[in-house]
C-alpha positions in Angstrom: 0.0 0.0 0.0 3.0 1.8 0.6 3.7 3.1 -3.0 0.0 4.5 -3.5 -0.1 5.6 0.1 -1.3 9.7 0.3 0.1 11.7 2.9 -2.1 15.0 4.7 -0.2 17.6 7.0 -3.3 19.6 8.5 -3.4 23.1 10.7 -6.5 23.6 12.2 -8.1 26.2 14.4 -10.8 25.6 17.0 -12.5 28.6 16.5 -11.9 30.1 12.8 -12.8 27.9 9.6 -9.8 28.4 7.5 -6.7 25.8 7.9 -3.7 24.7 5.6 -3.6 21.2 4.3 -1.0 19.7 2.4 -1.3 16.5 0.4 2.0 14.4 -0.2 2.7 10.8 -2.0 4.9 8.4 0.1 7.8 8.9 -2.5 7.7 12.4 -1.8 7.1 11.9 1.8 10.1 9.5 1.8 12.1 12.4 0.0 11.9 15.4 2.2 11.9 13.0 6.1 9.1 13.8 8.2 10.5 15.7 11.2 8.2 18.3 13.7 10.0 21.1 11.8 8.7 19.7 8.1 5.3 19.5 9.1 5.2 23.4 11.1 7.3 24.3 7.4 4.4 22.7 5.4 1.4 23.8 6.9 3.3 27.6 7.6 2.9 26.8 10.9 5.0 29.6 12.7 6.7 30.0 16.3 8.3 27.2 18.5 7.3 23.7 18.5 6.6 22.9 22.3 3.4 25.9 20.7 2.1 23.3 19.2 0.6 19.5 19.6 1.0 17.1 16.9 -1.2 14.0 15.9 -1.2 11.7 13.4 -4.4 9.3 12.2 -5.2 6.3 9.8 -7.8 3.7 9.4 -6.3 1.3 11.4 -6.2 3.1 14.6 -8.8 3.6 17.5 -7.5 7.4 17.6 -5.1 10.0 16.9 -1.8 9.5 18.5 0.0 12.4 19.7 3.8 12.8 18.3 6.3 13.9 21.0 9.2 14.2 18.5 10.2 13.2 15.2 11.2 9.7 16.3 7.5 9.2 17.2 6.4 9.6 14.1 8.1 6.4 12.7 7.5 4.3 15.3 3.7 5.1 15.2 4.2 5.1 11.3 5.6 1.3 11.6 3.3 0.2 13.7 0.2 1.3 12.3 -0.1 3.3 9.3 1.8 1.2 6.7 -1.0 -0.5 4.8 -3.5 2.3 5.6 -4.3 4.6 2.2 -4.4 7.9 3.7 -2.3 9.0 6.6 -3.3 13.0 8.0 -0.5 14.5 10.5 -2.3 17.4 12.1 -1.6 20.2 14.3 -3.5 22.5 16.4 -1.9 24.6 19.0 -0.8 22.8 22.5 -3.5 24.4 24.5 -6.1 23.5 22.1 -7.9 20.2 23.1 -7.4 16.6 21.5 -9.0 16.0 18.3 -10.1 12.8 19.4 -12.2 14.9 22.2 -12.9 17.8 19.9 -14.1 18.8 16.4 -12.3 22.4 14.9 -14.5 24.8 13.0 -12.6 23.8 9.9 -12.9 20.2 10.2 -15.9 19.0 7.7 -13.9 21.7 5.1 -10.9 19.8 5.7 -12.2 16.2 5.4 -14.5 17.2 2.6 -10.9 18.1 0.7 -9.1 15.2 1.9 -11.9 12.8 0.5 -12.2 15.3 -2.7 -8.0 14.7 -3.2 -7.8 11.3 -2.4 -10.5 10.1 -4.5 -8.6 10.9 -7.4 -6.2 8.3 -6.7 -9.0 5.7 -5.9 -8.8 5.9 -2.1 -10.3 7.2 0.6 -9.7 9.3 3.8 -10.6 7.9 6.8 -12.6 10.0 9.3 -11.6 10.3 13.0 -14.0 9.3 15.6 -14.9 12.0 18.5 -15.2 10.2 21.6 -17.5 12.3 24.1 -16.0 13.5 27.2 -15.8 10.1 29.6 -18.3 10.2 32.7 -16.0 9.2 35.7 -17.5 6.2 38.2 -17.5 7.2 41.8 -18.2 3.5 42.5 -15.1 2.4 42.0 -12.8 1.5 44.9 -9.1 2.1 44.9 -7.1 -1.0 44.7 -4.9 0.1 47.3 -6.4 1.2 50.2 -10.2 -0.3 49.3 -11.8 3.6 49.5 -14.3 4.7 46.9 -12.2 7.1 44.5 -13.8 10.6 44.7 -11.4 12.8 43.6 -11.3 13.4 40.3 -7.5 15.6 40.3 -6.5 11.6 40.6 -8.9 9.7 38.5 -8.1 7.6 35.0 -11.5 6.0 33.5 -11.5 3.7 31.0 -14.2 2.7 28.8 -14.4 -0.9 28.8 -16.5 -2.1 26.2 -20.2 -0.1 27.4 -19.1 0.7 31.0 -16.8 2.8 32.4 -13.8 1.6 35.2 -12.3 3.9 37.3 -8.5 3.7 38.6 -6.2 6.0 40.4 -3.3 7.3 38.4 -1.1 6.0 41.6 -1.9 2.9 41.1 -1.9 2.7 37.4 1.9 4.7 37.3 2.7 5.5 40.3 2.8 8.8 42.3 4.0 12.0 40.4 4.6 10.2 37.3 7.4 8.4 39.0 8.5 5.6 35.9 11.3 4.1 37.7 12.1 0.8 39.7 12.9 1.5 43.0 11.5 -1.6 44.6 10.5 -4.8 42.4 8.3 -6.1 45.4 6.4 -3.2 45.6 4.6 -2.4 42.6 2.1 0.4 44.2 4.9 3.0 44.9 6.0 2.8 41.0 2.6 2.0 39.1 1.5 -1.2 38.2 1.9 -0.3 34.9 5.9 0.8 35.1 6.1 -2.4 37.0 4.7 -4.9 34.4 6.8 -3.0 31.6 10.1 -3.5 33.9 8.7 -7.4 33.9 8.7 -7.4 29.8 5.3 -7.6 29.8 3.9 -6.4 26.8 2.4 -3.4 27.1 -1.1 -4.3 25.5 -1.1 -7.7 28.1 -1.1 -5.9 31.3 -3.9 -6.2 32.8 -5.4 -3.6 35.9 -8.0 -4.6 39.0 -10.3 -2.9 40.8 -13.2 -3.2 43.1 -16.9 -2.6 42.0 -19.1 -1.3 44.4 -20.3 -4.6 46.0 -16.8 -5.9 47.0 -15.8 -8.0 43.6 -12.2 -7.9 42.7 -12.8 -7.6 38.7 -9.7 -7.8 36.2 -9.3 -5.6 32.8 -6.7 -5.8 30.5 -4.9 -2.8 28.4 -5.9 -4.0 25.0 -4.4 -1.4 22.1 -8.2 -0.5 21.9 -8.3 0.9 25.8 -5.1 2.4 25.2 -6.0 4.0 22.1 -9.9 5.2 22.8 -9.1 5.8 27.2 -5.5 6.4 28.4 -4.1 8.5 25.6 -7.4 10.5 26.0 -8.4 12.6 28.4 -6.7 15.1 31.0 -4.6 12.6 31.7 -2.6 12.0 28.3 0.3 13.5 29.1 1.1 11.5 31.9 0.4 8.1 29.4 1.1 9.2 26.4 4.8 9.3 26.9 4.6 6.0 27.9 3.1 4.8 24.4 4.8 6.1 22.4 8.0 5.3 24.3 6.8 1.5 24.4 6.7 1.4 20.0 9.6 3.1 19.3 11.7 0.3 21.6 9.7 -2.2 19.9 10.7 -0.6 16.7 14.0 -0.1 17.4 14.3 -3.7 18.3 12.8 -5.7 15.5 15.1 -3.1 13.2 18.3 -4.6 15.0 16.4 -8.2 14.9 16.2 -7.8 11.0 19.2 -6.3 10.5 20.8 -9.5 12.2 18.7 -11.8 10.7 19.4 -10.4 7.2 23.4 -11.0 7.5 22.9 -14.5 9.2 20.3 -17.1 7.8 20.2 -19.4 10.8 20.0 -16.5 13.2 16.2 -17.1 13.8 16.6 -20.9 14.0 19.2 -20.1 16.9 16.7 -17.7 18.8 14.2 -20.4 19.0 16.5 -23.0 20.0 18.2 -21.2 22.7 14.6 -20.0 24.3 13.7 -24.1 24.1 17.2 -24.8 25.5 16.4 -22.4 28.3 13.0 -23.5 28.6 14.2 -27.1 29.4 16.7 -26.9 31.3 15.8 -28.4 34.7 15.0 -31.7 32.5 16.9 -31.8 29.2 20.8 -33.2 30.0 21.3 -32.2 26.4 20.0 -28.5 26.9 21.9 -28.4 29.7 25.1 -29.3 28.3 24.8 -27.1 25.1 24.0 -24.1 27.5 26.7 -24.2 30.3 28.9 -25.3 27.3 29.0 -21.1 26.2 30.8 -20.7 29.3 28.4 -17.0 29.1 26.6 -15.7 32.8 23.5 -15.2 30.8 24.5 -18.7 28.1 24.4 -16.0 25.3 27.3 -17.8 23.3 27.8 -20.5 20.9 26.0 -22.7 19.6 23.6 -19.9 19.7 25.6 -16.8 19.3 29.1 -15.5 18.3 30.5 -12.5 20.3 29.2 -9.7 17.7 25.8 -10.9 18.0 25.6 -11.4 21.6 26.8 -7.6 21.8 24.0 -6.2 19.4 21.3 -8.5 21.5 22.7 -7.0 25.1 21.9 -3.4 23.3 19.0 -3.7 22.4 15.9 -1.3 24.0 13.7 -4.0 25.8 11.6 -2.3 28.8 11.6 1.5 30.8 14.8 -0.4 32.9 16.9 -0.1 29.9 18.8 -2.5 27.6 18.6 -6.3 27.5 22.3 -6.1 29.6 20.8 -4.2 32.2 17.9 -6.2 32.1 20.1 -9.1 32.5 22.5 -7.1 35.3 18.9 -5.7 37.6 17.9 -9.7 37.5 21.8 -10.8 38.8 21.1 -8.6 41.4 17.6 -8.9 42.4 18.9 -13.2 42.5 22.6 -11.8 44.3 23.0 -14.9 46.6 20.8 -17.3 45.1 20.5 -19.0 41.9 18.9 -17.6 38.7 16.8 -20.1 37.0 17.3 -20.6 33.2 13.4 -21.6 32.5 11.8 -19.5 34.9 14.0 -16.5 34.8 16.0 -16.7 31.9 13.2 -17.4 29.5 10.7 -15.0 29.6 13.2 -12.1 29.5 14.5 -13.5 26.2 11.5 -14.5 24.5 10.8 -10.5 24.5 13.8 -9.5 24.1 13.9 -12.1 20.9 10.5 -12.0 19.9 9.8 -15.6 20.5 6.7 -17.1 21.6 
């Protein structure tokens, strides 16, 4: 889709009914490299960046996606917008609300124009759906200390299917927007959120509890969808979008390297999967034993399954909010100083992110 994809930078205004819009192919979009500065240059978008919010939209997402910096924009690009037709990039000034929340005065002139230019080249422009302002639940108990959560200054709602489930942003991460580890046993004074992340959890698995009002402990998980349509909605974006958009540009980032790797050796994938089942057997598999404590490696990340240059690409890549897959590896030494660090139980689930193997 790639070659016939279109390409919209927008400036809109919530109160006056002229914009800019500028259509682009992907060849020239590929051409001039999309940064924050292109798209203020395109649109004649004047004065200093942090003025001005910027989103980007296509079919197959729930809702615009706010872009922190240029790096943003290809990781939300990869992830989501590479088989969609039309792509739009708009921007509206920071104070100005989301337009996921809120339509500008311009905004049926603008679509009308999109769907005018794109129908030329047999597509069609996707329009964005305005999610109403979310109605918080009072009913809802706070995981931690069992209270009904009344102040809103603290609330996150999601929109679970037809209802509506209402955390605290302590407990979903942490107080102040504090993102780092500071105790692994403790997830309530870093988030539950940061804390699953540090775990390798994927960030669309995690799932969230909270009391309803008659005392049941119910479970919800953070599907794209929740993410998409609740937590990067709201008054509390800021403190979740970050997080996001941080998430995809690791994952990004590490499938590039995991390519890159792959490309140069053909049996670099056949090795992944038989050092995660090495690892995985361990405590029973004399065989997987012996080919893993034959590397001679802390972390068995030698040969048969790795030479030295590989093993140092794999220890860089980005894998979670902790860091690299080293300092992954080095927190978990640590956290197991004085005790032993089990190869199927330990070992194995931090690799099979890291790698990509399920």
């Amino acid at each position: 889709m790639a070659d016939n994809q279109l390409w919209f930078f927008l400036r809109e205004d919530m109160t006056i009914s002229q914009f800019v819009q500028v259509p682009l192919t992907f060849d020239e979009v590929q051409k001039v490299g999309i940064t924050l500065d292109y798209c203020m240059n395109a649109t004649q978008t004047t004065g200093p960046i942090k003025d001005q919010a910027f989103y980007i939209h296509s079919a197959s997402m729930a809702a615009a996606v706010r872009l922190l910096d240029d790096d943003s924009i290809i990781a939300t690009y990869n992830m989501y917008c590479q088989k969609d037709p039309v792509v739009t990039i708009s921007i509206r000034k920071a104070s100005d609300p989301s337009p996921n929340t809120s339509i500008s005065a311009s905004h049926q002139s603008s679509l009308a124009e999109r769907r005018n230019i794109s129908a030329r080249r047999g597509l069609l422009a996707p329009e964005l759906f305005i999610q109403p302002r979310t109605r918080h639940v009072s009913g809802s108990s706070d995981i931690i200390t069992g209270d009904t959560i009344v102040d809103e200054n603290t609330m996150v709602t999601l929109r679970v299917e037809k209802d509506f489930v209402t955390f605290t942003q302590d407990y979903l991460i942490g107080k102040e927007g504090l993102h780092y580890l500071l105790d692994i046993m403790t997830y309530t004074s870093i988030g539950w959120i940061t804390a699953q992340l540090a775990d390798l959890r994927p960030l669309t698995d995690i799932c969230v509890q909270h009391y309803t009002t008659n005392g049941t402990l119910m479970e919800v998980q953070l599907t794209a969808d929740i993410w998409q349509h609740s937590l990067i909605r709201g008054p509390w974006k800021n403190s979740f979008a970050p997080i996001w958009n941080e998430y995809h540009r690791q994952q990004c980032a590490r499938e590039d390297t995991l390519e890159t790797i792959a490309a140069r050796d053909p049996k670099f994938r056949q090795n992944c999967k038989n050092f995660i089942y090495d690892l995985r057997t361990f405590g029973y598999n004399k065989r997987a034993q012996a080919r893993l404590d034959k590397t001679g490696h802390e972390f068995y990340m030698g040969s048969p399954y790795f030479n030295e240059d590989v093993r140092a690409q794999l220890l860089d890549l980005p894998v979670s909010r902790v860091g690299t897959l080293d300092q992954v590896l080095r927190a978990l030494a640590m956290k197991r100083a004085g005790s032993t660090i089990c190869a199927s139980h330990d070992l194995a689930p931090i690799f099979e992110s890291a790698l990509g193997i399920v």
